[in-house]
N, C-alpha and C positions, 0 to 999 in steps of 0.2 A: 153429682155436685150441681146442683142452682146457680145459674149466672151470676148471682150475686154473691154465693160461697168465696170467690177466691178473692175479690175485693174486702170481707168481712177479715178474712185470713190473714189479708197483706197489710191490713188497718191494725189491726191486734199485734201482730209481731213486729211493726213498725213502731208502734207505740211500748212493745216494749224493749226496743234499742233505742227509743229516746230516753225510757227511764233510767235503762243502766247506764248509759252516754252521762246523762245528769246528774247520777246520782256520784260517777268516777268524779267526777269534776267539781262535785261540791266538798267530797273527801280530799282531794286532792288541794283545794285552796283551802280548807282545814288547817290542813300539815302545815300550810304555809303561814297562817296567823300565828301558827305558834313560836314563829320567830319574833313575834313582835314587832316587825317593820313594817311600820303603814304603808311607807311608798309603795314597798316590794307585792304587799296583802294588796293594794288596791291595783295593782297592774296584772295579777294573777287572774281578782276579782273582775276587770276587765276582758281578757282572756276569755274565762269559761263564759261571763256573759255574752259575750259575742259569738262564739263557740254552739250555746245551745240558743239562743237566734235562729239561727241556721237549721240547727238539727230540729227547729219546732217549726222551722216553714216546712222541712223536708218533708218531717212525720203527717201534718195539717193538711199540705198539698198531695201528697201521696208522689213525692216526687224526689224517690230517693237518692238520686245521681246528687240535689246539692250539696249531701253532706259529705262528698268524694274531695272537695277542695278544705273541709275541716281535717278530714285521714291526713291527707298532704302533710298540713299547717300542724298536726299532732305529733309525728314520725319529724318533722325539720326542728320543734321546739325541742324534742326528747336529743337530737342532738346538740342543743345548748345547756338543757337544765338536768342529763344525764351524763356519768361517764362510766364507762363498761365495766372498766378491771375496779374500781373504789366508790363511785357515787349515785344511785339511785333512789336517792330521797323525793323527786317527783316520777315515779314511777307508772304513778294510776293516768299520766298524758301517755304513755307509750298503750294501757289500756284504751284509752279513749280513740286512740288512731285505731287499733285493731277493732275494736268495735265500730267506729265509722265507717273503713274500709270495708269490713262486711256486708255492711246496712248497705251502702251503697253499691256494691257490688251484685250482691245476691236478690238485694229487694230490685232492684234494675231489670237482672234478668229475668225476675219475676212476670213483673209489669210487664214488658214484651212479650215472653211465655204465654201469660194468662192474657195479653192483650187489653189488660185495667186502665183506666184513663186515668191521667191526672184529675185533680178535684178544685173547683176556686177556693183559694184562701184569701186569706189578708197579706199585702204587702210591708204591713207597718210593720214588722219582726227587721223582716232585710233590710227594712227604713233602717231599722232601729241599728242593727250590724253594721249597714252602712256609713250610718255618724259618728256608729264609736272607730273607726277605722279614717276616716277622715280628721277627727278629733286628736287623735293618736299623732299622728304624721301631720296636724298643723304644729301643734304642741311642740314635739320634736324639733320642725325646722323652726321655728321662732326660737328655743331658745338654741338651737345647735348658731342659729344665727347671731343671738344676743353674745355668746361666749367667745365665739370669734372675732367678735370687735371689744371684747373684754377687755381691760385698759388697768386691771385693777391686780390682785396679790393671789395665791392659792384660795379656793373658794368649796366649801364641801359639796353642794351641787353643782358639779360640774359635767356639761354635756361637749366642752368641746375645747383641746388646749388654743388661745389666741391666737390668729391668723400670724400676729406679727410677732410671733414667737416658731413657727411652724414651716411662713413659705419665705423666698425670695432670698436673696443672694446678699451674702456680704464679704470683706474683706479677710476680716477677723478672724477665721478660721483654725481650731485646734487642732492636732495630729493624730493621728492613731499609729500605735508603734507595736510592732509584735516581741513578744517575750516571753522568750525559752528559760524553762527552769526546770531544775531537776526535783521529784518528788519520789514517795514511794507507794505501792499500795496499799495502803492502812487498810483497808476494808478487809484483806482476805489474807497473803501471801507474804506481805512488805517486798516483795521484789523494787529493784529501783526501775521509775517511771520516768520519761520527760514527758513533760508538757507545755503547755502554751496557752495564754492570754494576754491579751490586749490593752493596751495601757491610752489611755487620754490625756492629750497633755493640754490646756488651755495655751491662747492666741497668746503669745509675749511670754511662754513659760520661761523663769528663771532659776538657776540652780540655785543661787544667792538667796531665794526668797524659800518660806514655808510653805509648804499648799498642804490645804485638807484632803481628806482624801476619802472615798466611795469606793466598793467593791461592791459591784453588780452582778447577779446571778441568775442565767436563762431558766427555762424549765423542761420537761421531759421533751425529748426527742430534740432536742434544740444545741447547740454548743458557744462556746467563747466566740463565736461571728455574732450572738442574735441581737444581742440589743443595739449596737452601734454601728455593722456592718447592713446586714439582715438588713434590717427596718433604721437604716438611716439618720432618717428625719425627729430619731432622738437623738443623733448627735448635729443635728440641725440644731435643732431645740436648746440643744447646752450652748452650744456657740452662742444662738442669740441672746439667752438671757444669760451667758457672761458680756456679751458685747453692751449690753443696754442695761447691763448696772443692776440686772434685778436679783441675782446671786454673784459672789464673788467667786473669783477663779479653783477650782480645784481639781486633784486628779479623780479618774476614772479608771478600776483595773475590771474587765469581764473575764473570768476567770468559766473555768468549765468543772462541776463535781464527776463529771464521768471520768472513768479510770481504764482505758484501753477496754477491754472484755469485762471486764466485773461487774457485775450486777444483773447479768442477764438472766443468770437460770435461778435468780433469786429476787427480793423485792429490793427495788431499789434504794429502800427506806438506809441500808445500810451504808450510802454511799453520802446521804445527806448528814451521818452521822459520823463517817467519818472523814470531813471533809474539813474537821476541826484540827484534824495533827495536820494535815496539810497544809492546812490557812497560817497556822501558828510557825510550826516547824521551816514549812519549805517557802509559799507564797509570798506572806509578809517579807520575811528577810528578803527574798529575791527582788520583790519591787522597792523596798524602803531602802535599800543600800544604793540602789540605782538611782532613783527619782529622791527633790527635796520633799520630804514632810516633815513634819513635827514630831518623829519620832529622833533623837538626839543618837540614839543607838538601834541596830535591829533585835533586840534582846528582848528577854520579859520585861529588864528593867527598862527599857527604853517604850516599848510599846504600850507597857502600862503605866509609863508619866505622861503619854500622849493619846488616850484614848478619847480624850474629847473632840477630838481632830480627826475621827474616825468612825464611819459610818459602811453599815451592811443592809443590803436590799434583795430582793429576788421575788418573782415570778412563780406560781405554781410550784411545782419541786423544789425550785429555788428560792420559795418562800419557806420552805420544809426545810433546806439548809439553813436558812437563815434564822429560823428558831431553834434547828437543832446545834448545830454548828456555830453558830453566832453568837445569838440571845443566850441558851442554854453552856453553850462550849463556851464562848469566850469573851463574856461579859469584862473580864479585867481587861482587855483588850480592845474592847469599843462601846460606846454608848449611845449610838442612834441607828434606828432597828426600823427599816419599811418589809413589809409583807404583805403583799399582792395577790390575791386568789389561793389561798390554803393557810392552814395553819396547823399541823398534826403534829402533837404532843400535848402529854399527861401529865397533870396534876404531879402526879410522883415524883416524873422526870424533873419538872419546875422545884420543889421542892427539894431537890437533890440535888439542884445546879444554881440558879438564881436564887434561893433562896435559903444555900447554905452558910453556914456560919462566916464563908471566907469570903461570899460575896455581896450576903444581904443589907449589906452597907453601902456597897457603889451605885452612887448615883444613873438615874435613865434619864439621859437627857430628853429623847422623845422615841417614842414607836408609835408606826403612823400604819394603819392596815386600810386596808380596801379592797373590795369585790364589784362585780357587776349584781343587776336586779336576776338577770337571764345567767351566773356563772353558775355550772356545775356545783364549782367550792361555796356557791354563800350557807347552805343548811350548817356548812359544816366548821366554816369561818367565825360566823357569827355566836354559837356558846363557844367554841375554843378561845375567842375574844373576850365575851363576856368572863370567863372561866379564869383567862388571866388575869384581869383588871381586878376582879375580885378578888385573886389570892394575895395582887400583888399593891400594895397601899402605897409604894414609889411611883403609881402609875395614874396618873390623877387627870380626867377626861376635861378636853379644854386644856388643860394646862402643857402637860407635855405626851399625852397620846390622843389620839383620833380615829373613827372608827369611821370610814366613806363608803356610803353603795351609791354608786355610778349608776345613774336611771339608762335603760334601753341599750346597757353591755352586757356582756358576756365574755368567757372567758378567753380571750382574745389579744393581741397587742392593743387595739383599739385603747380598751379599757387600760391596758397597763401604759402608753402611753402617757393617759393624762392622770394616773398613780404616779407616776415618775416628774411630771412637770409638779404636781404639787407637793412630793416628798423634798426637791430639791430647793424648796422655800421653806422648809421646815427645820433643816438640817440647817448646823454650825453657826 
């Protein structure tokens, strides 16, 4: 081999992990146009241009160690825009780490091996990386900054719920009360179950008076502590804007769809479904007999002359309850529907619940959905969204449903925080 063989070698096979690198990444933000979201298509298209930057100084310079911090950045992304057991719709970034990783690994110990020098290149590629990465993160804090001095109502781009909805202390302060109820297990057995969730009472609560009421729903692995306990600073948030007049008082039950043992050696799908004899049967009655709402009786009759007064929300899986269980289960029982990072149900199912003879007449007051750009659930939110609006012509965009991607979240409270400050201005 000719001193110059093993430099021709590592030029050749460099050049062609930049093409495969390239060529993953241009199929990959393919996939992603075909959702039709600009923002979402030009932050992808972002991404891999910054992405193969890098790997075109690496291959140019012969200096494969820079494409070790793109492997990184590929393997951290696939943990936002994959999830193991259900979502691999960007798939071809967990390629692109493997393939980085090698280039950088192998061509490395190459160059030391064979003792190859790096080669002069151009700087203006890293320039070029380096803008869009600056650009990125001015962007961000300018408007993460704009929104926090936000002064104004729910807004669809939204990077950040108002400071003055968020920090600092006040008097006015709601309770949280814990609440044992007896249920059964509808999914498997019916054995009788107790359980427990969480009940919100706003500042000045009156038994005299009606309160609307909200049942919020965590998501997998999570329980009746997550949304108010857990992470707090949502019931920060209800305080203040009941205190400042920007919704008016109402209750809050966090309830939990897990069922002791059930569900483990099987999919959980079961537990979002039946989590509608529960809501109906056991839940409702247990908080509406307790606490004042607008229902006059805990009955069907009572709960279905008071559905307007009655709103269901959740989070991942407990967005799944919430269409399955909710929307689907128990439309004569409520009429305003948020759904936060998933949405899994069919055509059929819809057609055999909402849009049965005995229901395709009640009114939807609003269903309000939202994802992040980076959530696992958006490939798969977005036609199940699309999917419903289109079967469903009570559902009319603008008027009483909405459909929000959160720029620079992921599936995370982050994001469902400022889902939950803009659902609570949509509602009643």
């Amino acid at each position: 081999m000719t001193t110059k063989e093993p430099e021709v070698l590592s030029d050749r096979v460099s050049l062609g992990f930049f093409c495969v690198f390239t060529l993953l990444g241009w199929i990959q933000l393919t996939r992603y146009l075909t959702l039709a979201l600009a923002n979402m298509a030009l932050m992808i298209l972002l991404l891999e241009l910054l992405m193969c930057l890098v790997a075109y100084s690496a291959w140019s310079g012969r200096m494969p160690f820079l494409i070790l911090p793109v492997a990184i950045g590929c393997f951290v992304l696939n943990s936002f825009l994959n999830y193991g057991e259900t979502t691999h719709f960007a798939s071809f970034i967990v390629f692109q780490g493997v393939v980085a990783a090698v280039w950088a690994v192998a061509g490395t110990a190459w160059m030391i091996w064979k003792k190859i020098p790096v080669r002069k290149f151009s700087w203006l590629p890293l320039a070029a990386a380096l803008l869009i990465i600056c650009t990125v993160l001015v962007v961000w804090k300018a408007n993460n900054d704009r929104d926090k001095n936000w002064d104004g109502h729910a807004k669809r781009t939204l990077w950040a719920v108002p400071e003055k909805f968020d920090t600092g202390e006040i008097t006015e302060t709601g309770t949280l009360e814990e609440l044992v109820y007896e249920t059964k297990a509808y999914a498997t057995d019916g054995r009788p179950v107790t359980k427990r969730a969480l009940v919100y009472l706003p500042y000045g609560y009156d038994e005299t008076l009606k309160y609307n009421i909200l049942y919020l729903m965590h998501g997998t692995g999570d329980d009746e502590n997550y949304w108010l306990q857990t992470h707090r600073y949502n019931k920060v948030m209800l305080d203040r804007m009941i205190a400042q007049g920007e919704i008016e008082p109402l209750i809050v039950v966090t309830p939990t769809f897990y069922v002791e043992d059930d569900g483990k050696d099987s999919s959980l799908d079961i537990l979002t479904f039946s989590f509608r004899e529960e809501l109906r049967n056991d839940l409702m009655p247990a908080v509406e007999t307790k606490y004042s709402t607008w229902a006059e009786t805990a009955d069907d009759a009572g709960f279905a002359a008071s559905r307007d007064h009655r709103a269901f929300a959740g989070l991942s899986r407990g967005a799944v309850t919430t269409a399955n269980a909710a929307l689907c289960g128990s439309l004569d029982y409520i009429s305003w529907f948020g759904l936060f990072s998933s949405f899994r149900t069919t055509e059929e199912h819809l057609n055999e619940t909402i849009r049965s003879e005995a229901w395709q007449d009640l009114p939807i007051h609003y269903l309000y959905a939202t994802t992040g750009i980076f959530d696992f659930a958006t490939p798969y939110m977005v036609p199940g969204y699309r999917m419903l609006t289109d079967l469903e012509p009570r559902l009319r965009a603008g008027v009483n449903t909405s459909f929000d991607l959160f720029p620079m979240r992921y599936h995370s409270i982050g994001h469902w925080h400022l889902s939950l400050y803009n659902f609570l201005q949509k509602i009643f």
